[in-house]
N, C-alpha and C positions, 0 to 999 in steps of 0.2 A: 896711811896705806895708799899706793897708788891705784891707778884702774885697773896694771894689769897685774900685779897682787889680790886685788879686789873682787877682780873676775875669775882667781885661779880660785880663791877661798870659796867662792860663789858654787863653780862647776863641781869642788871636790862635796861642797856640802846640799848640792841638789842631786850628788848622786847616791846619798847618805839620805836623803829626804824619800828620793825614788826605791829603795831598797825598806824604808821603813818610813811609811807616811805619816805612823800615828805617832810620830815624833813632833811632830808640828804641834804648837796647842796655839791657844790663845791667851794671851796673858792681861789683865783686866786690870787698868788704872781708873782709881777713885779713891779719895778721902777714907781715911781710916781702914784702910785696906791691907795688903801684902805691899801692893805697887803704890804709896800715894803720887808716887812722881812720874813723869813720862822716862825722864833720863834713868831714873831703876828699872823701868822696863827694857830699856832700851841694850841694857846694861849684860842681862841675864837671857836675852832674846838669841835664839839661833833660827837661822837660816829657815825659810817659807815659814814664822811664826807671824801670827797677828797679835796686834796691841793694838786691843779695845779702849779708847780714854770715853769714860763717862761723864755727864756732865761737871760743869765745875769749874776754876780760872786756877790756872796752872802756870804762876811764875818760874819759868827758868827761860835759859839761853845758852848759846853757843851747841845743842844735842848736835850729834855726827850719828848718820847713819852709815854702818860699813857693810852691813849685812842684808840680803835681799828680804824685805819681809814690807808687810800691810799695816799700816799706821795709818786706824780710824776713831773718829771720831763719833759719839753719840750723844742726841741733843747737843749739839754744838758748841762742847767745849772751848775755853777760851785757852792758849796759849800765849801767855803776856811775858815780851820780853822786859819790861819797861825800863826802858831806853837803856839796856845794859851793852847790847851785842845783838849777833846776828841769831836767829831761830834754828831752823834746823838745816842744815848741811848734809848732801847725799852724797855717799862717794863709791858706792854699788851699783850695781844694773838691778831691775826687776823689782825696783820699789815704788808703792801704792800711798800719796797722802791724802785723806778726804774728810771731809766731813767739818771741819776746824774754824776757830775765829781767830786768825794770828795775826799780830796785834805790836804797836809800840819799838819798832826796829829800829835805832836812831839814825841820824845822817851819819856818815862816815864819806872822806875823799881821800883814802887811803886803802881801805878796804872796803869789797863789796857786800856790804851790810844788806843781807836780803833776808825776809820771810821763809825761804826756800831757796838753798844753792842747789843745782845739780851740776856736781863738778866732774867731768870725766867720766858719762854712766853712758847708760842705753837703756832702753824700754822699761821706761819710767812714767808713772803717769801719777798727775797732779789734778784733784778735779774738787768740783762742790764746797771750794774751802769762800769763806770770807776773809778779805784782808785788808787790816785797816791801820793808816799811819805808820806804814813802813820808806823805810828809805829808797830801797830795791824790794818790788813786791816777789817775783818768781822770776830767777838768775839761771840762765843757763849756760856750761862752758864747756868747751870739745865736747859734747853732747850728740847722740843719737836717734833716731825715732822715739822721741818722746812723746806722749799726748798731754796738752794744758787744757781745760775746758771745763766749763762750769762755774768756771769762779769770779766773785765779784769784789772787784780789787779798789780800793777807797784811798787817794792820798790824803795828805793833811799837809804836807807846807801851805804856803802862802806865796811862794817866789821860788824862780827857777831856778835858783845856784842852791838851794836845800830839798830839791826835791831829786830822787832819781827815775827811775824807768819803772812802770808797771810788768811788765814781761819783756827780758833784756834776752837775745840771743847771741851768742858769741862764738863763734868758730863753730857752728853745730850742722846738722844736714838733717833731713828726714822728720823734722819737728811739726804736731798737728798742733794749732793754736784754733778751739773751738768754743763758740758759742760763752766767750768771756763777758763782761764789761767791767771797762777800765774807766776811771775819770779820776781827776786832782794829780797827776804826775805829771814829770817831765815829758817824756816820750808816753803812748798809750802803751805801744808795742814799738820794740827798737829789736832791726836785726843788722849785723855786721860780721862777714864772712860768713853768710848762712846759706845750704845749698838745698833744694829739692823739698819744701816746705812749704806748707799750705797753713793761711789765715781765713778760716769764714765764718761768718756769723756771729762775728762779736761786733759791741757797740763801744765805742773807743770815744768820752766826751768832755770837753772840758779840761783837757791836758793844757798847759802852759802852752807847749810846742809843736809839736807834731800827735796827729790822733795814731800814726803810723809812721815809722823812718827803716829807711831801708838803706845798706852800704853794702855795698860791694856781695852784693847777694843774689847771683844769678838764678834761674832755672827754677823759682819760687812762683808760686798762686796766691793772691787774696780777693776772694769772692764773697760777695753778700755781706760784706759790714756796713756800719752807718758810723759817720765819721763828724759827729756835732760839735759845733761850737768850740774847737779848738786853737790853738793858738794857728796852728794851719791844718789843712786835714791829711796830707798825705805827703810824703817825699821821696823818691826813689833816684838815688845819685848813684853812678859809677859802676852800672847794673848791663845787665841782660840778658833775653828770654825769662821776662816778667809777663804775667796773665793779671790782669786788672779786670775785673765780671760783678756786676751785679752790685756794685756796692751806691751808698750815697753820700755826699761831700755837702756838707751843709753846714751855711751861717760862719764863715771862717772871714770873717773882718778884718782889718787893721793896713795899712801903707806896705806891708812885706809878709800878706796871707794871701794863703791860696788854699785850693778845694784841693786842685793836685800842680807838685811839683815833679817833673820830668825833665834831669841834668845831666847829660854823659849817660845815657842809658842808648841801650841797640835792640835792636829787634825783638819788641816788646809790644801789647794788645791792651786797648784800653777800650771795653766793649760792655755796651746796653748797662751802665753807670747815669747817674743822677747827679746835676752839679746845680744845687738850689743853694741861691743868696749867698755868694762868695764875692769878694772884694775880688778874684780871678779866677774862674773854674776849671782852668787846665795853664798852667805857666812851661814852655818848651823853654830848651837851652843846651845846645848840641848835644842833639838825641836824635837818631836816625833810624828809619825805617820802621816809625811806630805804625799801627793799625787804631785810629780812630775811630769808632765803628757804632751806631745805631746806639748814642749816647741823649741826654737830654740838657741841655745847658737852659737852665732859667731863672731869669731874675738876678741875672749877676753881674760885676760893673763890668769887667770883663769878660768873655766866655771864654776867649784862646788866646793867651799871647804866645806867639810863636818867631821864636828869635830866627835871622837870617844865618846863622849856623846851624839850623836844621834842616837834613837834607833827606829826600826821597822818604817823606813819612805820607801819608793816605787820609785824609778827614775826609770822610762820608758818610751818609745817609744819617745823619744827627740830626736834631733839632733844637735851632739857637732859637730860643722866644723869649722876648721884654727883656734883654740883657742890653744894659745901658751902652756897650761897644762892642760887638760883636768878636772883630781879631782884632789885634794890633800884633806891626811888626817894629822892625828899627831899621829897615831897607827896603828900597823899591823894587829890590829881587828877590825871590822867591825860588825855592828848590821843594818846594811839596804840594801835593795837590787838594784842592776841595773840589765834593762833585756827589750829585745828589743829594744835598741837605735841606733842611728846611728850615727857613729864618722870616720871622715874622714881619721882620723889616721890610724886606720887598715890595714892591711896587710893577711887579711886571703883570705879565696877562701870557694865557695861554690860550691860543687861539686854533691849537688840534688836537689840544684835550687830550694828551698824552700823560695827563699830569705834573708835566714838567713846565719852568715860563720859556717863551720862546727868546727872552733877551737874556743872558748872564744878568752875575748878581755878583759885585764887589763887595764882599764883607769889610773892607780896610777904608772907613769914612775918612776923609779928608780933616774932619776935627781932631780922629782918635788919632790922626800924623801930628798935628799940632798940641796934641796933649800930653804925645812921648818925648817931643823937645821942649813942650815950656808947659811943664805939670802944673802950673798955677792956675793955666788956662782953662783946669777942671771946672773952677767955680762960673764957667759957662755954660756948662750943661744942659741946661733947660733953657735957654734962653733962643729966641728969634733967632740971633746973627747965627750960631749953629746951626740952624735948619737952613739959612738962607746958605753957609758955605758949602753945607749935604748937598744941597738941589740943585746947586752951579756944578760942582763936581761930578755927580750922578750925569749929569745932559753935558758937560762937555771934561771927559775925566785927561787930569794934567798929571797931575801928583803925587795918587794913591797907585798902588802898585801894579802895573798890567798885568802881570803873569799870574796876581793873586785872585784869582776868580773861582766861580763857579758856575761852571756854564749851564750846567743843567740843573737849577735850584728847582725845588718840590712848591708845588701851589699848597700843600695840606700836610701837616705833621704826620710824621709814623707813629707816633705813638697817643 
């Protein structure tokens, strides 16, 4: 049945609902029952009915929901596909699943093998479920104002080419993704072609890839998540009028990790964010007209690399502290500005106490030049001859990039 079948059966039977409410029941799955099965419930259920599943583990797979109705869960039933097929499939507007432990989805790269499809729907909400060893945890496609939240989603591959997305979004718009946590998948959260959609408050850890992947997904918010230990924390490619607030990018290691990736994106805000122990806490790569704004960079090998195809973006009022290199670029020119930050590296003085030093401050060290053409030269880092090449450079600068300054660096962090 397609959606707009789906929605015509929907409207003629919530006005059969509205004309006679006490037609709705609830229909009660358990062991030795009328219903032992979800799929009998399922089966027999009309329009605004709930299906109560009481405790228990309930093997089946492949259920389709076509009808708008409430599929909950009490004491946390288990739905186990084991490894046959996908769970359950929505293909109506105005359905409820909660409460659940769904369970054993195999990989498939053919089909999208998910816990949860919502294929073609609208105001649908998915919440308080557990989900664990799925392929695809919760799949959404041409999808509408959906809400996901609550739920705690568990991979079990071991390696990225068996694992798929925790919460996939696909041609949808209008989708709340709340207060999740995702860890052991490919992506934590993956959205592609997704419009006017907000991510906050989930904790996304331990993904392969990405704790967050974004494509071609304009006019989106994600605020206040924490973004651990993943293969990289964030990527936002081929985007714009992206809102980035409140989140934290941490611990994302490895020669091709980053806290945040920012690629081909346009006039987009990356504001009062945390970028603690990252191999790079913000990576640019022609993206223009970002807002870098009262963020905190520490502890990281990199704080900003910012490629010379980025043009007319704003880094201010940050504060870069203990971060082994502060920016690096790959050109002695420069098309965006720093101003007002706070870097603990400094060495100036202010002597009218304006709070600002009265000499600029080049974040782009003379080493972190020679470490983008001969990466070997990492393994100097700590040594004498890098301070001695800082100190020459700093008192008479040749090399590092003039126009990449900050002329009014902060004697004392904001935050």
């Amino acid at each position: 049945m397609n959606v707009f079948t789906c929605a015509t059966v929907w409207f003629s039977a919530a006005m059969v609902v509205g004309a006679c409410a006490s037609e709705a029941t609830v229909l009660r799955v358990q062991p030795a029952s009328t219903f032992e099965t979800i799929g009998a419930a399922l089966a027999v259920a009309v329009p605004g009915d709930t299906i109560a599943v009481k405790p228990g583990t309930y093997t089946e797979y492949g259920l389709r929901i076509d009808k708008p109705i409430t599929l909950l869960g009490f004491g946390r039933p288990v739905l186990d596909a084991a490894g046959r097929g996908a769970l359950l499939t929505v293909t109506c507007p105005g359905v409820t699943i909660a409460g659940f432990v769904l369970r054993n989805v195999p990989a498939s790269h053919i089909k999208e093998h998910a816990a949860v499809l919502l294929d073609g729907v609208a105001d649908c909400e998915i919440r308080d479920n557990r989900i664990e060893g799925c392929f695809f945890a919760i799949y959404l496609s041409k999808s509408e104002r959906c809400r996901i939240s609550g739920n705690e989603i568990i991979g079990s591959s071991t390696e990225l080419t068996g694992s798929g997305n925790g919460i996939h979004l696909w041609n949808s718009r209008d989708i709340a993704i709340h207060e999740n946590t995702i860890r052991g998948h490919r992506d934590g959260i993956y959205l592609e072609f997704v419009k006017h959609s907000r991510i906050s408050g989930n904790t996304s850890a331990g993904n392969f890839r990405y704790g967050l992947h974004f494509m071609f997904s304009d006019s989106c918010r994600y605020e206040d998540n924490s973004f651990l230990r993943n293969g990289s924390g964030v990527a936002v490619m081929y985007t714009k009028n992206v809102d980035m607030t409140g989140n934290t990018f941490s611990e994302s290691w490895g020669g091709a990790s980053y806290g945040l990736l920012l690629k081909d994106i346009k006039d987009s805000r990356v504001v009062r964010n945390e970028f603690l122990s990252n191999s790079v806490g913000v990576h640019m790569e022609g993206s223009d007209r970002i807002a870098i704004e009262f963020n905190r960079f520490v502890d990281n090998g990199w704080a900003i690399r910012i490629m010379a195809n980025c043009v007319d973006s704003d880094i201010r009022d940050n504060d870069f502290i203990d971060n082994s290199f502060q920016v690096a670029t790959n050109s002695r020119q420069t098309f965006s500005r720093f101003d007002r930050n706070y870097w603990s590296a400094y060495r100036g003085y202010d002597l009218d106490r304006d709070g600002y030093g009265d000499e600029p401050f080049r974040p782009v060290s003379l080493y972190s030049l020679l470490v983008e053409s001969e990466p070997a030269t990492l393994v100097l880092v700590r040594s004498l001859l890098v301070d001695v090449l800082n100190l020459a450079e700093r008192v008479v600068p040749t090399l590092t990039p003039e126009a990449l300054i900050d002329s009014r660096p902060r004697m004392r962090p904001i935050t």
